[in-house]
C-alpha positions in Angstrom: 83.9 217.1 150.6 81.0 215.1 150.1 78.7 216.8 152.7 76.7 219.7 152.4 78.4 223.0 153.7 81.2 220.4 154.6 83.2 221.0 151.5 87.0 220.4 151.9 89.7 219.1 148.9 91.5 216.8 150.3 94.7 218.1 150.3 93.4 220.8 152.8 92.2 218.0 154.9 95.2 216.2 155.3 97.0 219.5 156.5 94.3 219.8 159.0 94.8 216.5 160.1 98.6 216.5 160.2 98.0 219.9 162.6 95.6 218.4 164.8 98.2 215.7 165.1 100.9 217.2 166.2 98.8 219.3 169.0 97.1 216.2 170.1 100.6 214.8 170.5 101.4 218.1 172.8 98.7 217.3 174.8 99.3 214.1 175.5 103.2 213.9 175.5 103.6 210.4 173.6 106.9 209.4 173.9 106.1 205.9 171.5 105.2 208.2 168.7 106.8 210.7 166.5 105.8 214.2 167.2 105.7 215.1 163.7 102.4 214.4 161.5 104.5 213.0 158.2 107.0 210.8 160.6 104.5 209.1 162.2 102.2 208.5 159.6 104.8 207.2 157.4 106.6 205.0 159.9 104.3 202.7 161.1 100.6 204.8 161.8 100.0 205.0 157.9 97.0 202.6 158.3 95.6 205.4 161.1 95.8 207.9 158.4 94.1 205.8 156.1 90.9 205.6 158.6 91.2 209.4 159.1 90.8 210.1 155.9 88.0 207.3 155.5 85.8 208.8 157.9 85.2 211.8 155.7 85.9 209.9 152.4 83.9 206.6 153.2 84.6 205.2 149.6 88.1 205.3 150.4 89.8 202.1 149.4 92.5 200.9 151.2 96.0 200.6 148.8 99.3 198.5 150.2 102.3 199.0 148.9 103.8 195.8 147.4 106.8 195.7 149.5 104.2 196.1 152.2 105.7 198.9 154.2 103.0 201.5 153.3 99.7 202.1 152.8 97.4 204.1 151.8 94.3 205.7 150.2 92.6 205.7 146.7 89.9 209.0 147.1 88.2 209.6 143.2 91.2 208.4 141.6 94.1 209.3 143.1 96.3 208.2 145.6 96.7 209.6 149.2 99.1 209.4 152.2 100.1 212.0 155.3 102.5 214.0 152.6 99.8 214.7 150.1 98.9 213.2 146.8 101.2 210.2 145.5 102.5 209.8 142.1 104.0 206.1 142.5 100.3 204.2 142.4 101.8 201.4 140.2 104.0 200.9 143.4 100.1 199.9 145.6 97.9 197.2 145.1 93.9 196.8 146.9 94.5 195.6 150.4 93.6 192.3 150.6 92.8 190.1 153.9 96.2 189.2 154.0 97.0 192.6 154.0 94.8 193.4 156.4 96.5 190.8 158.6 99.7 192.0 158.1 98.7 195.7 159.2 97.1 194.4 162.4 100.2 192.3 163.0 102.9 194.9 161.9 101.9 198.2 161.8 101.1 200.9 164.5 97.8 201.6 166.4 96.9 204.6 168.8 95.9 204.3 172.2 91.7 204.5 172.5 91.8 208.0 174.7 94.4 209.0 171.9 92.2 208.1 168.7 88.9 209.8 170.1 90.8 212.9 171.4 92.3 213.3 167.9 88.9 212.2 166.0 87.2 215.3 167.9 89.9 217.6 167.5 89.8 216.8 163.8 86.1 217.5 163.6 86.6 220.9 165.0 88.9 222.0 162.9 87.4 221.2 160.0 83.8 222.0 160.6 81.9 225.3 161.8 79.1 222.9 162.3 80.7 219.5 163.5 78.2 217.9 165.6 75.5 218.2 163.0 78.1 216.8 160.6 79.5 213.8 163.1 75.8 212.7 163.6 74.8 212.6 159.8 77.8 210.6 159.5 77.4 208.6 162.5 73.6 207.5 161.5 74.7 207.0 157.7 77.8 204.4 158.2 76.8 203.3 161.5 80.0 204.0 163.7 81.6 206.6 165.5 84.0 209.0 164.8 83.6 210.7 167.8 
């Protein structure tokens, strides 16, 4: 990653994520939700995933699929999503505010409690030294994670 002692690829990230998902979703017994990581983030909470990956990836950029069913995020390059790296970019375009009205309209969003639970979980997974790391990034970009 970008951070310091905080170095994970991306792929490896997303597979923490998806894990922390699914035992967040133990936890809290969502019945709204699928239980599995790459059904949920692909059917409907894709834009969720998208700000997951974001807050360790801030230059992110938000892609939409042209049909508008999917999104999700350009990292150095290449495209990402809750399955891994995407080979069908031609298929996205840059979100734009209509996009962005669309998402907020259509897609999913997780409850508040569920979000920072998750956020949290995330960071300890993926960091021996997360509240050092959650600060930096919280003075840096100005918002929360946590």
């Amino acid at each position: 990653m970008l951070y310091g002692d905080f170095f994970m690829d991306i792929i490896n990230l997303i597979n923490k994520i998806n894990e922390t998902y699914e035992d967040v979703y133990d936890f809290f017994k969502m019945s709204s939700m699928y239980k599995y990581a790459d059904l949920n983030f692909t059917n409907g909470y894709c834009y969720e995933f998208f700000c997951l990956l974001k807050s360790f990836y801030p230059d992110a950029l938000l892609m939409m699929s042209n049909d508008k069913m999917h999104c999700a995020a350009l990292i150095k390059g290449n495209l990402y999503d809750a399955t891994g790296l995407r080979d069908d970019d031609f298929n996205f375009h840059l979100a734009t505010g209509s996009d962005m009205e669309y998402i907020y309209k259509y897609y999913g969003f997780f409850s508040s409690e569920f979000q920072t639970f998750l956020n949290k979980e995330i960071l300890k997974k993926t960091s021996n030294n997360s509240k050092n790391y959650a600060k930096t990034l919280n003075k840096k970009y100005k918002y929360s994670i946590i």
